[in-house]
C-alpha positions in Angstrom: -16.5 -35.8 -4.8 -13.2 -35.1 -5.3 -12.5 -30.9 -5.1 -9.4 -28.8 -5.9 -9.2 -25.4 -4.0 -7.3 -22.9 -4.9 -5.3 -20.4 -2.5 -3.5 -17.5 -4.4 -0.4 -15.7 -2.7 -2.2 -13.2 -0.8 -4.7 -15.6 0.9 -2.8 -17.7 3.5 -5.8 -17.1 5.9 -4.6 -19.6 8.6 -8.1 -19.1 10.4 -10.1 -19.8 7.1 -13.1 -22.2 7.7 -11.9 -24.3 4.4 -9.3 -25.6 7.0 -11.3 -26.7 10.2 -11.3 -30.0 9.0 -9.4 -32.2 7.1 -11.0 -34.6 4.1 -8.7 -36.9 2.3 -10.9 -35.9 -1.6 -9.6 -32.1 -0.9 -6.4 -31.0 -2.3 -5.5 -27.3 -2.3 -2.6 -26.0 -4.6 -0.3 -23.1 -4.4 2.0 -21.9 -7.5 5.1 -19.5 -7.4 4.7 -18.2 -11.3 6.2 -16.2 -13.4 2.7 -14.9 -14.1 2.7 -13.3 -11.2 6.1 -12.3 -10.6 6.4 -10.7 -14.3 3.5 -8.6 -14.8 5.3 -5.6 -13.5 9.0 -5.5 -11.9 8.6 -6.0 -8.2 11.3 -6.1 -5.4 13.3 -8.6 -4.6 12.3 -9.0 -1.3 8.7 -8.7 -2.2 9.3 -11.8 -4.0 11.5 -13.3 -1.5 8.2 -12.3 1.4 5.6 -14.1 -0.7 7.3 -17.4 -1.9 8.4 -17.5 1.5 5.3 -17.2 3.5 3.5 -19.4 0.4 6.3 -22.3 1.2 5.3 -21.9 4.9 1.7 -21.9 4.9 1.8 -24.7 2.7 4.1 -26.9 5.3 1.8 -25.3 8.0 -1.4 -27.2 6.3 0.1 -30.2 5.6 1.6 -30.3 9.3 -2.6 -30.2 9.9 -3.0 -32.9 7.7 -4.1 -31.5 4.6 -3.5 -32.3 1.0 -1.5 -30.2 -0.4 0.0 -29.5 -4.0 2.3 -27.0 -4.2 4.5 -26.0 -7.1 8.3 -23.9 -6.2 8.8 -21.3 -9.3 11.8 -23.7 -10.8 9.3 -27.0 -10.7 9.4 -28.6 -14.3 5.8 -29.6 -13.8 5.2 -25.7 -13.2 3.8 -23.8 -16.7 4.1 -21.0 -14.8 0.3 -20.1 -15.9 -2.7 -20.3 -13.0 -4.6 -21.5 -15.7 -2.6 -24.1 -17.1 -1.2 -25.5 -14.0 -4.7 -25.9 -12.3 -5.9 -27.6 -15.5 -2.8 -30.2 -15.3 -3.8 -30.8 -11.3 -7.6 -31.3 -12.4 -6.5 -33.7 -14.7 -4.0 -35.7 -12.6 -6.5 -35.8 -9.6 -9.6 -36.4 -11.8 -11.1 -33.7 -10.1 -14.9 -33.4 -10.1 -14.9 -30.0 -8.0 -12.9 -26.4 -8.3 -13.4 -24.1 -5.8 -11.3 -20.6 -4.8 -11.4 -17.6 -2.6 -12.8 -14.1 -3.8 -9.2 -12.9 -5.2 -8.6 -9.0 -4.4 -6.9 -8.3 -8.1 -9.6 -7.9 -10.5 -7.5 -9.4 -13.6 -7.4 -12.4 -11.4 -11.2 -12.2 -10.7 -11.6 -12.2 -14.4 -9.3 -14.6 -15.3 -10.0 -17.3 -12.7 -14.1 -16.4 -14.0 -13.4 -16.9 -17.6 -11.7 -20.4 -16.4 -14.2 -21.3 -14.3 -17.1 -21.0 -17.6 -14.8 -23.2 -19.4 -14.9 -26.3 -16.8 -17.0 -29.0 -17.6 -17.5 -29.3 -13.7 -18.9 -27.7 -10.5 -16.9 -24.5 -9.2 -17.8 -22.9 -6.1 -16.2 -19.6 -4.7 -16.1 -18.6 -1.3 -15.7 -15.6 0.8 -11.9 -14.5 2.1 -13.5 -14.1 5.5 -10.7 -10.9 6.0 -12.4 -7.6 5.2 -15.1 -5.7 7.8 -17.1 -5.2 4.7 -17.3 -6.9 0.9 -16.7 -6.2 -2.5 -19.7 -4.1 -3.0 -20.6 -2.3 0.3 -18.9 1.1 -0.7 -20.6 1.6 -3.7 -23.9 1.0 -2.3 -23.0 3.1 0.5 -22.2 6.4 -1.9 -25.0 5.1 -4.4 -26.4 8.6 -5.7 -24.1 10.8 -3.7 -21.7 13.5 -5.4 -19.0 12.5 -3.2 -17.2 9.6 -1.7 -16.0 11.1 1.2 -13.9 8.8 3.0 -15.1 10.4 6.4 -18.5 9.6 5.7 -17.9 6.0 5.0 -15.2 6.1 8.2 -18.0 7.3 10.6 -20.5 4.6 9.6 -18.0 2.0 10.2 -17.1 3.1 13.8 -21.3 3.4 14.1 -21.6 -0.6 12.5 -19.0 -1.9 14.8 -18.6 0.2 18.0 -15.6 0.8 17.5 -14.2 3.9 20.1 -18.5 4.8 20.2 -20.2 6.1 23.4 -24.2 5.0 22.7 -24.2 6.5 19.0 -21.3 9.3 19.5 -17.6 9.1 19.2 -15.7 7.9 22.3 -14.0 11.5 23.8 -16.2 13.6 21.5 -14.3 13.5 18.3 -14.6 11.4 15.0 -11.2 12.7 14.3 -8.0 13.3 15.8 -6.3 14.1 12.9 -4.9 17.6 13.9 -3.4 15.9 17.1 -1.4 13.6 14.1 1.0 15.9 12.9 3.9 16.3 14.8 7.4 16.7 13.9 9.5 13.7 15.4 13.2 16.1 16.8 14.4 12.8 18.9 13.4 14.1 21.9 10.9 10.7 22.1 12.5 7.6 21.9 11.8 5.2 19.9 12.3 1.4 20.8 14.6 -1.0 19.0 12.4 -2.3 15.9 10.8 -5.6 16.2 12.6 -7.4 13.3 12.2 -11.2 12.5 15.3 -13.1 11.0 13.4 -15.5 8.8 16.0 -16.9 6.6 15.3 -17.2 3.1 18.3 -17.9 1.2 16.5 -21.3 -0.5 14.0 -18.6 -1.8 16.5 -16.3 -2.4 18.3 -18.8 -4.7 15.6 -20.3 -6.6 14.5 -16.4 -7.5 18.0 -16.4 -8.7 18.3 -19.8 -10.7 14.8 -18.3 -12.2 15.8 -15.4 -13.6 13.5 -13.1 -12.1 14.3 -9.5 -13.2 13.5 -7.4 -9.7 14.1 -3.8 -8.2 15.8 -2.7 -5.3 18.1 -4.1 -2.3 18.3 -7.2 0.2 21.6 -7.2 1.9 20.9 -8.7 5.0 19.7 -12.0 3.6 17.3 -12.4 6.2 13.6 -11.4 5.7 12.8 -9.1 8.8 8.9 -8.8 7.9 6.6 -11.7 10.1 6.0 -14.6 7.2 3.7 -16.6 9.6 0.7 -15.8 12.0 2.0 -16.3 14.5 5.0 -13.8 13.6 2.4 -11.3 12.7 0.8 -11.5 16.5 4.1 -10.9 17.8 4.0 -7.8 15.9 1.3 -6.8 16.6 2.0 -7.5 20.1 5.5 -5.6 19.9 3.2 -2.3 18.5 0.9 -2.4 21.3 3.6 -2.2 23.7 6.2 -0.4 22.4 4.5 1.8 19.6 1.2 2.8 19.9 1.7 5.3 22.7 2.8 7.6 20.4 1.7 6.5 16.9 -1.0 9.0 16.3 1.3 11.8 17.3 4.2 10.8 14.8 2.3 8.6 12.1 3.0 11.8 9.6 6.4 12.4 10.7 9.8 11.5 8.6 13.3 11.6 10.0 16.4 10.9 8.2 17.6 8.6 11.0 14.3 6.4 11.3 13.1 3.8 9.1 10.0 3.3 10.7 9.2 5.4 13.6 6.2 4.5 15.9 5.0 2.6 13.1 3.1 -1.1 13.4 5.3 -2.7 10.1 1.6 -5.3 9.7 0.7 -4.0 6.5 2.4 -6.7 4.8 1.1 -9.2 6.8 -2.5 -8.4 6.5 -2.2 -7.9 2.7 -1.4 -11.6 2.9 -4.1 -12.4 5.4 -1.6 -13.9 7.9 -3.6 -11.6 10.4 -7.0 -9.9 9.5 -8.3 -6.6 10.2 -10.3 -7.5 13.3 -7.8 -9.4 14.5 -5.4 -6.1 14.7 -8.5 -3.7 15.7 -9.7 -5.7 18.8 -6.1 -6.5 20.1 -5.4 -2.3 19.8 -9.1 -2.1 21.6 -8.3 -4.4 24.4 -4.9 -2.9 24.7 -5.9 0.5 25.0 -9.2 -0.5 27.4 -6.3 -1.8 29.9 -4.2 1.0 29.6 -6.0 4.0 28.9 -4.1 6.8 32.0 -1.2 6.4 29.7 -2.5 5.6 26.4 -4.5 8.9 25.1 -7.4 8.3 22.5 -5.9 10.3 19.4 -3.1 7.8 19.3 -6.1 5.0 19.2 -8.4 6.5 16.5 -5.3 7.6 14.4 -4.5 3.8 14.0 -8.2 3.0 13.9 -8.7 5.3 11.1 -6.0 3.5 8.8 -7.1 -0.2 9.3 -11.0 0.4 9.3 -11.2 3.9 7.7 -8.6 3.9 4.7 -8.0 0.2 4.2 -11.4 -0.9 4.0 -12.3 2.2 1.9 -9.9 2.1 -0.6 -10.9 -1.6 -1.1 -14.4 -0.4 -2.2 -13.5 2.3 -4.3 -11.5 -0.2 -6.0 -14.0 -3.0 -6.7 -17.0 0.5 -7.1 -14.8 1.9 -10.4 -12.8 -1.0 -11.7 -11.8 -2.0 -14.6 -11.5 1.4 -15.9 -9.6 2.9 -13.2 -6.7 1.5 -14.5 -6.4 3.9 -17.3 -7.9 7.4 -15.4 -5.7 10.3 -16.2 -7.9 13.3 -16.2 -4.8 15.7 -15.4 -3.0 14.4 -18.7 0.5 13.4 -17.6 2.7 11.8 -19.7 6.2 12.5 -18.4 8.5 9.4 -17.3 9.8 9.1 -14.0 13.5 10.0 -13.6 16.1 7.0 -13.3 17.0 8.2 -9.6 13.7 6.4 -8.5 15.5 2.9 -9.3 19.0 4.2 -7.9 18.2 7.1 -5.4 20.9 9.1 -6.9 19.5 12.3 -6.2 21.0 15.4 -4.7 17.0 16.2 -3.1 17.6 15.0 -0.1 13.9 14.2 0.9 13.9 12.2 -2.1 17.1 10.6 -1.9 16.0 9.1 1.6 12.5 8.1 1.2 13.6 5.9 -2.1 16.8 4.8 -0.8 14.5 3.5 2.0 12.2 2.2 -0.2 15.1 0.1 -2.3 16.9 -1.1 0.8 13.6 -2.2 2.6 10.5 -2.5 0.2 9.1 0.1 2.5 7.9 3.6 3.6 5.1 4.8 5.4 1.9 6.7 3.7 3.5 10.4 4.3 6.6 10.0 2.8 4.8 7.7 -0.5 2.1 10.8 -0.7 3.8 13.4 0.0 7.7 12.8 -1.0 7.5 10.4 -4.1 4.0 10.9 -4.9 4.3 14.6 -4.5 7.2 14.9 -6.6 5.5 12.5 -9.0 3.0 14.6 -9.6 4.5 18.2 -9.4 6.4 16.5 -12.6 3.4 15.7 -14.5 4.2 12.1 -14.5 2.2 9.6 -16.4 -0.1 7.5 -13.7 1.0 4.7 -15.4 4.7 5.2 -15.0 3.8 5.7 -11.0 1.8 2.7 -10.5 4.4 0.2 -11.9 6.5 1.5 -9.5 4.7 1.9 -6.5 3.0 -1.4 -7.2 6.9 -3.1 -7.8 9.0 -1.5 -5.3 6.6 -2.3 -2.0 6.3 -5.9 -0.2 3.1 -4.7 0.9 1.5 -3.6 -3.0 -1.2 -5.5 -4.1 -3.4 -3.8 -6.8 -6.6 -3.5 -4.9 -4.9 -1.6 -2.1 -2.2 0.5 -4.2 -4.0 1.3 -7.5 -6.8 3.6 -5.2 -3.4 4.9 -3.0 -1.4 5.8 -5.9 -3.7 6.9 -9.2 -6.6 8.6 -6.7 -4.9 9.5 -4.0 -1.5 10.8 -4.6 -1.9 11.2 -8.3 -5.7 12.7 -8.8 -5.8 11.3 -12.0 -9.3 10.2 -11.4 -10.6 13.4 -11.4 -11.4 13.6 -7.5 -13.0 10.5 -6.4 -11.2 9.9 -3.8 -9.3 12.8 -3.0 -10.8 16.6 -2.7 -7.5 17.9 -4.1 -4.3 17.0 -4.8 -1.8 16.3 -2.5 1.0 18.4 -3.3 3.4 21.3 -1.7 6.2 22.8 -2.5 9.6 22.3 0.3 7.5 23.8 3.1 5.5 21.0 4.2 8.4 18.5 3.4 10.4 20.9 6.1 7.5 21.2 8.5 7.1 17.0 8.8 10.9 16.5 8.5 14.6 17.0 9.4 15.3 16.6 5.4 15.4 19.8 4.5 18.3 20.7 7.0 20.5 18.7 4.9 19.8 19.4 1.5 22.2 21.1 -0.6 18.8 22.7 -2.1 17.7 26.0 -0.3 13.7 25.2 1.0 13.1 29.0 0.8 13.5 29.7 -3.0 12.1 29.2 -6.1 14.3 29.8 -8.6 18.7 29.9 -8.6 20.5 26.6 -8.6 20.2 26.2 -5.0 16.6 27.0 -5.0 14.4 23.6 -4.1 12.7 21.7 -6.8 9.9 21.6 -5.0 8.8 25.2 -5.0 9.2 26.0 -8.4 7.4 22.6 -9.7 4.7 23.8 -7.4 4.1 26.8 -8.5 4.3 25.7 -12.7 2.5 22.6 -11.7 -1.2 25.4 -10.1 -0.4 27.1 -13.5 0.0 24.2 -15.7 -3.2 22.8 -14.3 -5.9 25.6 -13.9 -8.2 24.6 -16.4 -8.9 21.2 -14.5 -8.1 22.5 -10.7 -9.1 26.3 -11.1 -12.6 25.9 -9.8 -11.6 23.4 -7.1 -12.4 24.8 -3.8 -9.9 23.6 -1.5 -7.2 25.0 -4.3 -8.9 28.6 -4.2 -6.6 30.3 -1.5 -3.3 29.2 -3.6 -4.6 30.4 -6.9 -5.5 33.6 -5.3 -1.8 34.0 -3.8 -0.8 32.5 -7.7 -3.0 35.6 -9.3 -0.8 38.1 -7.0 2.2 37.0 -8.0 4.3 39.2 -10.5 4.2 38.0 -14.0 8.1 37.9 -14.7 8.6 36.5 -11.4 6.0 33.2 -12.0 7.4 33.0 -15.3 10.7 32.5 -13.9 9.6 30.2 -11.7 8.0 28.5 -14.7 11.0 28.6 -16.6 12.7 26.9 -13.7 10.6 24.1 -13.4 10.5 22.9 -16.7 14.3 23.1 -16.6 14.1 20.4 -14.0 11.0 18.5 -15.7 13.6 18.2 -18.4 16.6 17.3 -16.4 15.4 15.4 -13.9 18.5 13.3 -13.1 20.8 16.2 -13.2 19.0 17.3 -9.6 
């Protein structure tokens, strides 16, 4: 029977049983489309990362002796539509047989579905043999309960797959280190050179070009400096073990105008292409940490832990638990635009101006400065989710929907209303200057509120508690800052209110 499989950007799963063994009636196909690289603006060197490890993995199965179609973006038999293209190869190869992987994206769930009904043949899909749990785990986990605590869902994972357990208790007593994870990174640690690959991609690069693919952001050094390959990703992986996970948990919250990427493991956009899966990272960090535990202390473990089996695995489920209507949540009711400075960095906030400037010249920053810098800011401005998923889901080589719509709309936007998080994640300069050096910088003072050297921050916080009270007022975790809000005098927090919407109005003047 001759079968057509299907592998979609983010599946290059090296390990995948489809590829134990080699049958001459078993082609798989890859396509570089404009469907994919159009639905939102992405960065160039998110583009450039994914054709580029597409083009590999392809030469990497046909070097096994697999059958491979694959069609480059500027390919005149390419439509540029999954649909189209994999009816033209069903055609060509008189397939009998369509099978594909589980895809992540739900509009490609749907759309490879609707296709699938509409074959006058067998289909088969299979699993993506990546994730510690699947699609529907989380929701059946928090079936009937009030809350999706992430904790919850965290604990019973480390229970499921002894991870850091003693018998049926945490490893050093703890299920959380998270206090021990906040420190402020003054240089007095050093930090090794970076583990950067020097994949050239200037073919990529130029076909991008000669496409006419409208991107965001920077790529100056014309090499790609993320691993493209498996075997690139287990050197980094590698690299983090030896280098960086000594004191990750310490500084995995910490932001410093001189460092890119601190004490972080740079795999995230490896896994999102399943180069290297989740286990694969977890037990190598285990077995790492087992042989080197007098120097190695356990909150610098379970702080890395937490992300890969705690966060990543849990936003995942809420994704696939609350989709396809997440998409549109927006129970705050934002509907501001984002400012033009988050496609230029020309700011004068300095905590700003560096996390997005890193972002443009590197597709790249770490959870802290996304939640609490961009996201933050995002949200103090009443920004429409929509306007902040685009861009967070654009402007990162690691964004893929099921991973950044839960990050960016739950998380750091509360726009669902408090699935996922118990409040929302914002501060006014304080916390920026307690996890930073940015503050010492700014031309903006951290300690006011309002004056033209007053920070943003602090007066969009305060207008933002105000603006929002009839939706957060009754929150719980909020009650201590509307308390300190009710003390405040009148004239001042109008002021302060006054302030703010000067700069919610002028955003690109600051």
């Amino acid at each position: 029977m001759k079968t057509l499989r299907l592998i979609v950007g983010d599946q290059l799963n090296i390990k995948h049983s489809w590829f134990k063994e080699t049958n001459e009636d078993v082609t798989y196909c890859l396509f570089e489309m404009r469907q994919e690289t159009d639905y939102v603006k992405h960065h160039l060197q998110k583009v450039i990362g994914f054709f580029a490890a597409m083009r590999q993995f392809a030469e990497d199965l046909k070097a096994e002796g697999h059958n491979v179609d694959y069609f480059k973006i500027n390919d005149e038999k390419n439509t540029q539509s999954l649909t189209d293209n994999l009816s033209k190869l069903i055609k060509e190869h008189a397939i009998e047989n369509f099978e594909y992987i589980y895809p992540d994206e739900y509009r490609l769930d749907k759309q490879l579905r609707d296709f699938s009904n509409t074959l006058d043949l067998t289909t088969n899909i299979v699993s993506a043999e990546h994730f510690y749990t699947k699609r529907n785990d989380l929701a059946t986990f928090f079936k009937g309960k009030k809350q999706y605590l992430m904790e919850n869902f965290y604990r019973d994972m480390r229970k499921n797959h002894d991870i850091l357990m003693t018998a049926d208790q945490p490893e050093g007593g703890k299920w959380n280190y998270d206090k021990s994870n906040r420190n402020k990174w003054k240089g007095d640690v050093e930090i090794p050179n970076y583990k950067l690959f020097k994949n050239d991609v200037s073919e990529v690069e130029n076909d991008i070009k000669k496409a006419k693919i409208e991107t965001i952001g920077r790529f100056d050094t014309k090499t790609f400096s993320y691993p493209i390959t498996r075997v690139q990703a287990l050197e980094q992986l590698k690299y983090f073990c030896e280098a960086l996970l000594i004191h990750f948990g310490d500084y995995q919250d910490a932001m410093h105008t001189d460092e890119t990427y601190l004490f972080h493991s740079r795999l995230s956009f490896a896994m999102n292409l399943k180069l290297i899966s989740p286990k694969d990272v977890v037990k190598t960090v285990m077995n790492y940490y087992r042989k080197h535990d007098d120097d190695i202390d356990i909150s610098q473990v379970e702080g890395f832990v937490r992300q890969i089996i705690g966060w990543r695995e849990y936003m995942r489920g809420m994704y696939w638990a609350f989709m396809p209507g997440y998409t549109s949540k927006n129970e705050l009711d934002n509907h501001n635009k984002l400012p033009d400075f988050f496609w230029t960095g020309n700011t004068k906030m300095n905590c700003l101006k560096h996390a997005i400037n890193n972002s443009l010249d590197n597709g790249y920053a770490h959870h802290i400065q996304r939640l609490m810098i961009t996201g933050n800011y995002a949200l103090l401005t009443q920004t429409h989710p929509d306007e902040v998923d685009d861009w967070y889901l654009g402007i990162y080589v690691d964004a893929i929907e099921w991973v950044q719509l839960t990050n960016t709309r739950g998380m750091s936007q509360f726009a669902d209303g408090g699935k996922i998080a118990t409040k929302p994640y914002v501060s006014s300069g304080s916390y920026i200057n307690k996890m930073s050096n940015y503050c010492s910088g700014c031309q903006y003072n951290k300690s006011k509120k309002t004056g033209d050297d007053a920070c943003p921050f602090n007066s969009l916080y305060w207008n933002f508690l105000d603006e929002k009270r009839e939706q957060l007022g009754n929150n719980y975790r909020m009650g201590m800052m509307y308390s300190l809000s009710d003390k405040m005098d009148k004239q001042q927090l109008q002021s302060i209110k006054e302030k703010a919407q000067h700069i919610i109005a002028h955003q690109d003047d600051y």
